[in-house]
C-alpha positions in Angstrom: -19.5 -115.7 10.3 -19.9 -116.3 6.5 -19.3 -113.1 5.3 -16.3 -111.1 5.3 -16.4 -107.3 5.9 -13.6 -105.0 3.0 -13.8 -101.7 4.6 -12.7 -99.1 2.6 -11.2 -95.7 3.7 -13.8 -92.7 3.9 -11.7 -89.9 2.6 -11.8 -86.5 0.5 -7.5 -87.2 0.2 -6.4 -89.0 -3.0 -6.1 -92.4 -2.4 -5.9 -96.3 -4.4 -6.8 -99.2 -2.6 -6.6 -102.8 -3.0 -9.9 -104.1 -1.1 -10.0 -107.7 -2.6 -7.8 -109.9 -4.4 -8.7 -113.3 -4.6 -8.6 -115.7 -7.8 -11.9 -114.6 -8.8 -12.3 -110.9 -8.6 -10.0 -108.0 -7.4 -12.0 -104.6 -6.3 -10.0 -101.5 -6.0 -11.2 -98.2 -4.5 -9.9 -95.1 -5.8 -10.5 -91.3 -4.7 -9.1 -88.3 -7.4 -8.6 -84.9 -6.9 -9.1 -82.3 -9.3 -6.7 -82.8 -11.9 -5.4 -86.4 -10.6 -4.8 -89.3 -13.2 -3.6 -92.9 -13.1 -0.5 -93.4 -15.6 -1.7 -94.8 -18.7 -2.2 -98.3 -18.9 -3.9 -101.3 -20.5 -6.8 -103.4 -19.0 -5.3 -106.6 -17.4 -8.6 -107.8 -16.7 -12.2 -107.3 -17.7 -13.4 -104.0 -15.8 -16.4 -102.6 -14.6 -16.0 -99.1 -12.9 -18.3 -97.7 -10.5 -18.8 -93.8 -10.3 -20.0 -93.1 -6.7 -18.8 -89.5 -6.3 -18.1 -87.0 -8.8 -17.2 -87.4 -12.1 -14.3 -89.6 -13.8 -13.0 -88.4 -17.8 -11.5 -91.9 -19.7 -9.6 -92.1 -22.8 -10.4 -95.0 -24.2 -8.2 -96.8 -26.8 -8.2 -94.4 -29.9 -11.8 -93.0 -28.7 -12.8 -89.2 -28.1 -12.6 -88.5 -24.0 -16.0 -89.0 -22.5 -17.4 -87.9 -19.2 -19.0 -90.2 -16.6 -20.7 -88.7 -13.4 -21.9 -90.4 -10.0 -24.0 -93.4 -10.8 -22.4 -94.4 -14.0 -21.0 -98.2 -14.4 -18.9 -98.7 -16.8 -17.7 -102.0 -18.5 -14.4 -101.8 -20.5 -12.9 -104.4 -21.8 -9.4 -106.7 -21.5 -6.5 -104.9 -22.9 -8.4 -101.7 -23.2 -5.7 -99.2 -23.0 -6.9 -96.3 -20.6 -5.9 -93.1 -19.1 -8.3 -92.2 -16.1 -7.9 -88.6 -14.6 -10.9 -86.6 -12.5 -10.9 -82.9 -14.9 -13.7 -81.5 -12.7 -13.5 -79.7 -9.7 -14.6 -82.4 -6.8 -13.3 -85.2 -6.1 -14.1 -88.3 -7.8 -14.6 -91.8 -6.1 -14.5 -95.2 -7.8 -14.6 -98.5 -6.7 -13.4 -100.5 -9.9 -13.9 -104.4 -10.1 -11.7 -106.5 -12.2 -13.5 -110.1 -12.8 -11.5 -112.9 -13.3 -8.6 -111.6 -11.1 -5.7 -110.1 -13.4 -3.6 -112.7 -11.7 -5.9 -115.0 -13.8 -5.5 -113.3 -16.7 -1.6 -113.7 -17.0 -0.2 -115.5 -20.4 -3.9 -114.4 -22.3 
């Protein structure tokens, strides 16, 4: 077999998971509850987020919060500070893909 399956957990609970973390990419999957945020933190990599359940508020930087529902990808650059948290009433789900791996990105 070439391929190799990630399976990700189906699930309405909160949860952030590591599915892949290799030299050249490193794909988390992430499921919010209302009112659930990740700590504030900066972009170790370059990110592209991937909105496939409700809807996900960022703080970008110094920018106004914006509002992205299911479907959106977003691409935010290295060293981007962010503060993700779902504000809505469902649950948001994300699968967020950081390419090079942040382990690459170390001593940039």
């Amino acid at each position: 077999m070439v391929e190799k399956n990630h399976p990700f957990t189906l699930t309405d609970a909160k949860i952030v998971e590591k599915l892949i973390e290799d030299d050249h990419v490193a794909v988390n999957h992430m499921v919010l509850l209302n009112g659930d945020a990740l700590p504030e933190h900066y972009a170790n990599s370059n990110v592209t987020m991937i909105v496939v359940r409700g809807t996900v508020t960022l703080n970008l930087d110094d920018q106004e919060q914006h509002v992205y529902p299911k479907g959106a990808i977003l691409s935010i650059p290295f060293r981007t500070k962010m503060n993700v948290s779902n504000q809505g009433e469902d649950a948001v789900e994300l699968f967020v893909v950081k390419a090079p791996s942040p382990r690459m990105m170390q001593g940039m």
